[in-house]
N, C-alpha and C positions, 0 to 999 in steps of 0.2 A: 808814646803811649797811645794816644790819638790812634795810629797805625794797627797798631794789635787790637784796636778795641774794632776796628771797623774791619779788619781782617776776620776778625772771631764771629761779628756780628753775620759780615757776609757769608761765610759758610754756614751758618746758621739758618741762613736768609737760604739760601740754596738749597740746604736739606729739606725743610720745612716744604718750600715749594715742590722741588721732588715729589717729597710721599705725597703732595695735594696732587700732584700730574698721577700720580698711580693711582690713588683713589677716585679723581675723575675717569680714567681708564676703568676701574672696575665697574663701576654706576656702567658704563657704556655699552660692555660686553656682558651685563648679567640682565636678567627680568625683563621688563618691560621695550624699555631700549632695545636689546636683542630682538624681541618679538615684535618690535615697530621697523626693525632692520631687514628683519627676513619678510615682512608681508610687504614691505617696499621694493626689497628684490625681486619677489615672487610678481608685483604689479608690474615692475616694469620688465619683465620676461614676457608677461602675457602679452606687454603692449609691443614685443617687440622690439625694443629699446639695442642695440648694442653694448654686447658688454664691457668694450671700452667703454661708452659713456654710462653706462650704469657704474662701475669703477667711479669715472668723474664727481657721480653724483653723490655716491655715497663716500667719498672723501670731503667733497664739498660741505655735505650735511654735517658728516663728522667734526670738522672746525668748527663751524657754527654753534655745536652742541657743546663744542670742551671750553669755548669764548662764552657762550652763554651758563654754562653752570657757573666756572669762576667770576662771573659779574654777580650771578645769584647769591654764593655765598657769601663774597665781599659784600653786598649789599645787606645781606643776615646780620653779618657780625658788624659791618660799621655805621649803619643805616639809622640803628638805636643811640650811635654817639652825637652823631652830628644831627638828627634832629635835636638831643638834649642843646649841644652846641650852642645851634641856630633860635633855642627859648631862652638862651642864657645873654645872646645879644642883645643890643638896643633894635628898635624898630628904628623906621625907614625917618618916622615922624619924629623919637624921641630921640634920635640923635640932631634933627635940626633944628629942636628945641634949645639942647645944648649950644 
C-alpha cells in the first residue's frame, strides 16, 4: 500500500514541479526580464564581448534566475510556516529551565 501511495505521490510531486519549471520559464522570457535580457545583450555587443561568451553569460544568468525565483517562492509559501513553527517552540532559556 505504502508503494502506491508513494508512487501516486511522486507523480504528483513531478507534475507539480513541471508546471512550476514552465511557469518560471514564462516569468523569464515575458516583460521585464526580456527587457533586462536584451539591453544586457545590446551592452555587451557594445563592449565587444564575444558571442560565445556573451552565450556563456547569459546562460549563466539564466540559472541563477530560475534558482533564485524557486528559493523566492518556496520562501513565500513556507517562510509564514515555520516562523509560526519556531514561536511555537520553547526558547533557548525555557527549555533549560525545564
Amino acid at each position: 500500500m505504502k508503494c502506491v501511495s508513494y508512487a501516486r505521490n511522486r507523480r504528483l510531486f513531478t507534475s507539480v514541479m513541471r508546471q512550476f519549471n514552465q511557469m518560471v520559464e514564462g516569468w523569464r522570457e515575458e516583460g521585464p526580464i526580456k527587457l533586462a535580457t536584451n539591453a544586457t545583450i545590446t551592452a555587451m555587443e557594445n563592449a565587444g564581448i564575444p558571442k560565445a561568451e556573451q552565450a556563456a553569460i547569459i546562460e549563466d544568468r539564466d540559472i541563477i534566475m530560475k534558482y533564485n525565483t524557486r528559493l523566492c517562492v518556496i520562501s513565500e509559501i513556507f517562510g509564514p510556516a515555520i516562523t509560526k513553527l519556531t514561536m511555537m517552540l520553547p526558547t533557548h532559556r525555557q527549555f533549560r529551565q525545564n
